[in-house]
LUMTIRO-555920 format. One record per atom (N, C-alpha, C): residue in one letter; x negated, y, z. Coordinates in pm, whole numbers, plus 50000, padded with zeros to 5 digits. Layout:
<nodes>
AXYZ
...
</nodes>
This chain:
<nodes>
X865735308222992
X864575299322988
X864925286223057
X864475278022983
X865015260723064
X864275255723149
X864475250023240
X863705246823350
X862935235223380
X863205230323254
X862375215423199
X861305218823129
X860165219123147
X859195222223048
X858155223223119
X856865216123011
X855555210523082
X854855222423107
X854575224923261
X853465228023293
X852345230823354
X851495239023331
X849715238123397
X849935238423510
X848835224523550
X848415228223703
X846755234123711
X846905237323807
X845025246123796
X844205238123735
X844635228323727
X842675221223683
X843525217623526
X844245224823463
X844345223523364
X845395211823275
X846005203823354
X846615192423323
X848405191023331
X848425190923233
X850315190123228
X850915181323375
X852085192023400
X852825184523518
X854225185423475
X854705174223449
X856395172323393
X857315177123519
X858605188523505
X859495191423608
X860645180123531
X861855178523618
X862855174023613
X863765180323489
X864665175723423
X865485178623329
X866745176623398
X867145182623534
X868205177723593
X868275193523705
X869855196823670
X869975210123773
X870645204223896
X870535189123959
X870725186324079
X869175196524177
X870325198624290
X868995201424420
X868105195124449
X868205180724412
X867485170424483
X866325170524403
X866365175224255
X865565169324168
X864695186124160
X865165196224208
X864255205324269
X863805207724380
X864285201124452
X863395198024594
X862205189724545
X862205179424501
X861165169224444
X860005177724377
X860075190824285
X859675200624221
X859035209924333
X859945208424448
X859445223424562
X858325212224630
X858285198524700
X857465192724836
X857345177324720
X857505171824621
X857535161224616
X856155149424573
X855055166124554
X853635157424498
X853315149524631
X852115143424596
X851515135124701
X850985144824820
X851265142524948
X851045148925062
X851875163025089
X852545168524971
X852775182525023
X854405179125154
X854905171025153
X856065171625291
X855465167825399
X853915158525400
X853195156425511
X852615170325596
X852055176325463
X851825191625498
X852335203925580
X853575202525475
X854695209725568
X855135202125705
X855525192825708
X855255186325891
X854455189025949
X852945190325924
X852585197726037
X852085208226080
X853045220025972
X853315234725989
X854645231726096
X855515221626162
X856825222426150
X856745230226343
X855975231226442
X855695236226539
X855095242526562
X854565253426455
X853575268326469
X852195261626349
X851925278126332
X850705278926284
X849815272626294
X848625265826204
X847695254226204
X846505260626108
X845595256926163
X844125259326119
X843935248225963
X843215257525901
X842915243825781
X841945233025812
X841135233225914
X840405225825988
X841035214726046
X842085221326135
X843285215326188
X844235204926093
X844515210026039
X845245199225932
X844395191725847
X843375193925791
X842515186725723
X841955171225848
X841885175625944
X841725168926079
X842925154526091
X844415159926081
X845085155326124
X845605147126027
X845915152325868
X845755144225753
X844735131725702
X844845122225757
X843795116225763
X843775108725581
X842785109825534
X842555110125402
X842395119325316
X843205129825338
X843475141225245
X842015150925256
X841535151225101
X840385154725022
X840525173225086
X839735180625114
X839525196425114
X839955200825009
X840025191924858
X840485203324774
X841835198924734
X842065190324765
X844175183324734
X844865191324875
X843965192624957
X844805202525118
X844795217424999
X844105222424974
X843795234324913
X845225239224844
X845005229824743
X845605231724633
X847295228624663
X847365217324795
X848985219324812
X849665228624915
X848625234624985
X848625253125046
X849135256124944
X847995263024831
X848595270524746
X850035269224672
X850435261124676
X851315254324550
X852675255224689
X852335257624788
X853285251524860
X853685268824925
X852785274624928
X852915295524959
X853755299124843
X853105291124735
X853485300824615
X855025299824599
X855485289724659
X857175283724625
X858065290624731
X857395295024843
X857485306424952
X858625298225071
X857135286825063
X856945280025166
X856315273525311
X855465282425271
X854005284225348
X853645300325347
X852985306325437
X852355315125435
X850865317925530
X850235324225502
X848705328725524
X848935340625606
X848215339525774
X848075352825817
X846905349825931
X846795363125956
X845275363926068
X845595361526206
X845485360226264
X846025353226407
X845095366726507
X845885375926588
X845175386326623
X843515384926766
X843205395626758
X842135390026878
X842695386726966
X841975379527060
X840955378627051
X840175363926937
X841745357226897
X841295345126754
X840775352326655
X841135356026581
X841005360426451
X840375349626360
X841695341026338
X841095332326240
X842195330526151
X842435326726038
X843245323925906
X844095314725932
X844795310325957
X845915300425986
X847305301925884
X847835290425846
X849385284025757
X849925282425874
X851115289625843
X852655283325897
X853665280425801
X854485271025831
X855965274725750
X856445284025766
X856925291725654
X858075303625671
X859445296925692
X860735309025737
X861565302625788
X862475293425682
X862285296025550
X862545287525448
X861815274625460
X860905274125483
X860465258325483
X860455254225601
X860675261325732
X861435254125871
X862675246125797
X863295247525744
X864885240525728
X864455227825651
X863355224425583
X862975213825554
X862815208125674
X861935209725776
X861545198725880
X862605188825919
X863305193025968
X864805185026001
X865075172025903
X864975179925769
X865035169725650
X864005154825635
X863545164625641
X861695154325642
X861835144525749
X862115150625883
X862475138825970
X862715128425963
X864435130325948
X865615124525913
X865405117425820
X863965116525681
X863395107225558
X862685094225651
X861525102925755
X860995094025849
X861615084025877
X862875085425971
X863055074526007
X864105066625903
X864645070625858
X865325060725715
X863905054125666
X862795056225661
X861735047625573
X861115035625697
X861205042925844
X860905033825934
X861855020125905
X863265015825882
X864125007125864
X863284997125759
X862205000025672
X861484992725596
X861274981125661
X861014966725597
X859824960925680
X858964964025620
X858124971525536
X856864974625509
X856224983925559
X856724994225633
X856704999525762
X855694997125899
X854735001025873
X853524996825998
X853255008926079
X854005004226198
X854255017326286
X853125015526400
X851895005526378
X850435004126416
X849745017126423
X849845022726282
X848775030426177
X848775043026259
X848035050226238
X847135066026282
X848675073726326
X849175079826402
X850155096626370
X849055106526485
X849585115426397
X849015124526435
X849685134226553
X849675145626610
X850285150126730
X851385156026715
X851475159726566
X852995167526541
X854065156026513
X853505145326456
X854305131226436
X854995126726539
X853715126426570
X854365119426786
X855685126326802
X855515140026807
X856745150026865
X857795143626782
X857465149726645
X858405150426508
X859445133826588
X859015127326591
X859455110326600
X860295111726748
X859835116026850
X860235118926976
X862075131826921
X861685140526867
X862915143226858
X864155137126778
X863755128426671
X864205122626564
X864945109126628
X864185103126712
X864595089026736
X865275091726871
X865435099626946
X866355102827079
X867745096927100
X867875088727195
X868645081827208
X869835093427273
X870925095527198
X871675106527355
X872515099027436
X873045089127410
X873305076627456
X872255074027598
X871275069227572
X870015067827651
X869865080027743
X869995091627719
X869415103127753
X870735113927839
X871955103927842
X873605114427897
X872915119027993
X872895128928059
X873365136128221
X871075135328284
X870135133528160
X868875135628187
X868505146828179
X867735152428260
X867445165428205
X865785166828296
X864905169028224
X863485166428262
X862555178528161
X861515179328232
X860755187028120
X859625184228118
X858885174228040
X857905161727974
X856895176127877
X855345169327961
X854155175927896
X853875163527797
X852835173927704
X852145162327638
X850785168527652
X849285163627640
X848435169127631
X847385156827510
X847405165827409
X846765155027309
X845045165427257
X844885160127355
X842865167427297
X843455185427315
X843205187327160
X843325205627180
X844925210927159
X846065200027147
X847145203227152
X847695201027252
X849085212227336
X849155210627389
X850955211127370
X851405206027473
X853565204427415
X854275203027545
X855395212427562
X856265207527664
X857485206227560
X858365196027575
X859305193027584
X860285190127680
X861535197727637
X862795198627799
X864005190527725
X864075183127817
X865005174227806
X866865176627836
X867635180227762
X868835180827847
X870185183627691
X871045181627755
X872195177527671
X872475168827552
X871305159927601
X870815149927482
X869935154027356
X869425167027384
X868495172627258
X867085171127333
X865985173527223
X864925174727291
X864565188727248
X864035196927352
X863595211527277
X861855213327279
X861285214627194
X859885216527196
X859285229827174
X858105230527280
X857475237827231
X855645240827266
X854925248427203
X853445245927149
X852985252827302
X853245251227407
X852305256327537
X851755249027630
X850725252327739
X850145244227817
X851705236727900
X851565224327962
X852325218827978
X851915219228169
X852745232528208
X852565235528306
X853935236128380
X853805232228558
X855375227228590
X855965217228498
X855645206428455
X856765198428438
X856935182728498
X857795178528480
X858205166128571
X857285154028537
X856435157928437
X856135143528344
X854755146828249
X853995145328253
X852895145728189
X852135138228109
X852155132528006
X851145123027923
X849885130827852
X848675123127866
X847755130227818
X847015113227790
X847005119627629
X845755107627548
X846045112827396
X845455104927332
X845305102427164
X846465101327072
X847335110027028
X848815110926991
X848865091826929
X848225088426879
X848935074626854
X848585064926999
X847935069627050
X848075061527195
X849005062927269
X849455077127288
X850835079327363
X851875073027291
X851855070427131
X852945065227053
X853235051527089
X852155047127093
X852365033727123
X852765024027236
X852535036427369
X852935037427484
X854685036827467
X855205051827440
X856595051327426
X857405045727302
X856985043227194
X857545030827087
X857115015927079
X855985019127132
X855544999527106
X855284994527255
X855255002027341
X856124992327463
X854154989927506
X852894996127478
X851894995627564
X851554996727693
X850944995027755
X850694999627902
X850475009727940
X851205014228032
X850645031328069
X849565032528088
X848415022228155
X847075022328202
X846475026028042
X846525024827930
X846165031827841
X846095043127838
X846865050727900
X846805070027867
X846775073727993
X846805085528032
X847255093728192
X848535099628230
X849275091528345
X850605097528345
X850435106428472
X850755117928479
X850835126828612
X852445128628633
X852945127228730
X854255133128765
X855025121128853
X856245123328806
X857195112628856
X857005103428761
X856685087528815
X856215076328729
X857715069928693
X858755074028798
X860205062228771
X860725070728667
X860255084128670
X861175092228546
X860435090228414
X858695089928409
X857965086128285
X858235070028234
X858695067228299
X859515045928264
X860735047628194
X861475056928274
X862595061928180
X862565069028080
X862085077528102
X861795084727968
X861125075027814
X860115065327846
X860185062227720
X860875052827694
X861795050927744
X862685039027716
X864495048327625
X864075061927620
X865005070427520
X864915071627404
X863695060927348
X863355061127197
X863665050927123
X864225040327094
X864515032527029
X864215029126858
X863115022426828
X863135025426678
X864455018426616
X864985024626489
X865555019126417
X865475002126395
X866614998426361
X866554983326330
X866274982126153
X865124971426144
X864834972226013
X865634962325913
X865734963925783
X866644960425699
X866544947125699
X867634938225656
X867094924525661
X866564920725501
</nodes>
């Protein structure tokens, strides 16, 4: 059977695949409609509420989130499970097949940041913040640092540990660490990429190490 050939999406309407057995042009086939790699980003640090992502997607309709869940499980990329008591609520994660995208997705991020059409003003959301924080890490900037940086964004919460020039993340209260930011994920962004005032957000910890620290991010230089 050939792998080119039109077809149905739920609401009934032809969807053209690729006529090409490159990977690239089935990756485009697996994440490439509108929003579904946004999606998967922010499955890319644990399980997420559809509330939650509908929240953090800013624009995205209840039934285009819906429908690129589905489309995005079915490719066995996503999956659906109950989160035990005392939650018990329905939550998406990436499976470990669509973890190996994140990295990818990144790594698109900042190649599109090099744009000048590129308005690094606009909304991110809390997995962005991170996503961008590990992506843009200077190790250069960062030789012989080793720190372990909270984040506290509303109902999310993130420590990140700093050392051998990686950043390692992960989804817990951000307890014991050297460095604490707590505000509005594009407020903290703008703090450590666009060079804002700390008096914008709340820094708890060591202040000479939170000066340093965002000075390990460097955006890309954009194209001329």
């Amino acid at each position: 059977m050939q792998l080119q050939k039109l077809t149905k999406t739920r609401k009934g309407q032809e969807k053209r695949r690729y006529d090409d057995a490159c990977g690239l042009a089935h990756a485009l086939e697996l994440i490439g409609e509108r929003w579904a790699m946004l999606v998967l980003r922010e499955l890319g640090y644990g399980p997420r509420r559809f509330s939650e992502l509908k929240a953090d997607l800013q624009g995205i309709s209840a039934n285009v989130l819906t429908q690129r869940l589905t489309e995005l499980e079915a490719r066995g990329l996503v999956r659906k499970l109950r989160l035990p008591p005392p939650a018990s609520v329905q939550v998406y994660e990436a499976t470990a097949w669509g973890l190996e995208a994140i990295p990818m997705i990144a790594a698109l991020g900042r190649w599109a940041a090099r744009s000048p059409l590129h308005d690094p003003t606009l909304r991110m959301s809390h997995v962005s913040v991170i996503m961008s924080l590990q992506t843009l890490l200077s190790s250069e900037l960062a030789e012989g640092l080793e720190a372990r940086i909270g984040f506290r964004f509303g109902d999310a919460d993130y420590v990140t540990t700093l050392r051998g020039g990686r950043l390692e993340v992960e989804r817990r209260e951000p307890d014991g660490c050297d460095v604490t930011f707590t505000g509005a994920p594009s407020t903290v962004a703008a703090v450590i990429h666009g060079g804002a005032s700390f008096e914008t957000i709340r820094v708890e910890g060591d202040m000479a190490l939170a000066k340093r620290f965002v000075k390990l991010f460097p955006l890309p230089e954009k194209v001329a």
